[in-house]
C-alpha positions as CSV (number, residue, x, y, z in Angstrom):
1,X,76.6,110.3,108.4
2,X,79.7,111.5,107.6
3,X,81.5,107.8,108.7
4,X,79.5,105.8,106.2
5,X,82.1,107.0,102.8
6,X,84.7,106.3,104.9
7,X,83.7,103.1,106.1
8,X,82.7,102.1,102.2
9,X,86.2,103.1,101.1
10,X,88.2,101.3,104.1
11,X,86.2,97.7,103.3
12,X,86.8,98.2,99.5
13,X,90.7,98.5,100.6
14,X,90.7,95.6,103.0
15,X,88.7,93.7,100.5
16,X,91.4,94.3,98.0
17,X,94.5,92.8,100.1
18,X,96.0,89.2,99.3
19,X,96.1,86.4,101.6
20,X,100.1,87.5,101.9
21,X,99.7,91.1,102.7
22,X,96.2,90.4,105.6
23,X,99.1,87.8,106.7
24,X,100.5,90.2,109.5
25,X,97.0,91.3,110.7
26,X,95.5,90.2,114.0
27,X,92.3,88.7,112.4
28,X,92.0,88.6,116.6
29,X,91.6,92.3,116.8
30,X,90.7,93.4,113.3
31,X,86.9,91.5,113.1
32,X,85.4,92.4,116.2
33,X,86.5,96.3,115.6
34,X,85.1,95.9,112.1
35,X,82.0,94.1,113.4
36,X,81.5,97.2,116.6
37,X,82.1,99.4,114.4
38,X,79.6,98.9,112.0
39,X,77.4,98.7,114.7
40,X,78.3,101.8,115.8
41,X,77.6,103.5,112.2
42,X,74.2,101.6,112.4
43,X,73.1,103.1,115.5
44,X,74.0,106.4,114.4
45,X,72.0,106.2,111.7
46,X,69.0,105.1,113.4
47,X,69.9,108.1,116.0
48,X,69.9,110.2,113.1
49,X,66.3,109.3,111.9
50,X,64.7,108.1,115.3
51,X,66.1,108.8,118.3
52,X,67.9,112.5,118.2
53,X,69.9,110.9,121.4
54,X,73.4,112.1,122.4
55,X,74.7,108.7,123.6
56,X,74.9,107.1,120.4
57,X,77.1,109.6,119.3
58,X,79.2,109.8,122.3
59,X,79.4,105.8,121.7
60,X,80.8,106.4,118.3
61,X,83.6,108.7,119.6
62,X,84.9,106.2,122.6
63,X,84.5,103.0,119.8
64,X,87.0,105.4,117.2
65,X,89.0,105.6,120.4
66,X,89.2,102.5,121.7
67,X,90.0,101.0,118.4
68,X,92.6,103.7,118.1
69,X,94.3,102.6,121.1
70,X,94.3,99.2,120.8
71,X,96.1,99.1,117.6
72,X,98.5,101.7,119.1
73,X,99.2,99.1,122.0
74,X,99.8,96.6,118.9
75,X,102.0,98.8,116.8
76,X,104.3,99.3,120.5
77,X,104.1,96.3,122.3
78,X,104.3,93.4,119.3
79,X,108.4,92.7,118.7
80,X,109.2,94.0,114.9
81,X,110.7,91.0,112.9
82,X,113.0,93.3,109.9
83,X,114.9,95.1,113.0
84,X,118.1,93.6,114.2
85,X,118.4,92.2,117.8
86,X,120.0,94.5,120.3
């Protein structure tokens, strides 16, 4: 329950960038996290009220990781463009 304000505040921010600044995002990798991870807030909310399961929760956690790691691999393996070239 607790991922719902913070999923309302982080779409009002991406909501808010310009065509300039969502430039440098992989609209590859950024829409199918958003889309899972709604998903993933949606099923724990119907866990919450119906089911009283552990494995939505525990697919909540490896989703937040995933998505974690992937944009990790981004931020390390994608060349920087304002660095000089060694």
């Amino acid at each position: 329950m607790c991922q719902v304000p913070f999923a309302i505040i982080n779409f009002t921010e991406a909501r808010r960038l310009t065509p300039a600044e969502f430039k440098g995002v992989s609209k590859m990798l950024f829409f199918p996290l958003f889309a899972i991870g709604t998903m993933t807030i949606l099923l724990q909310l119907y866990n919450m009220a119906v089911l009283n399961w552990f494995w939505p929760f525990f697919a909540g956690i490896v989703v937040h990781l995933i998505a974690g790691m992937l944009q990790f691999m981004r931020l390390v393996l994608l060349p920087q463009g304002n660095q000089p070239a060694a």
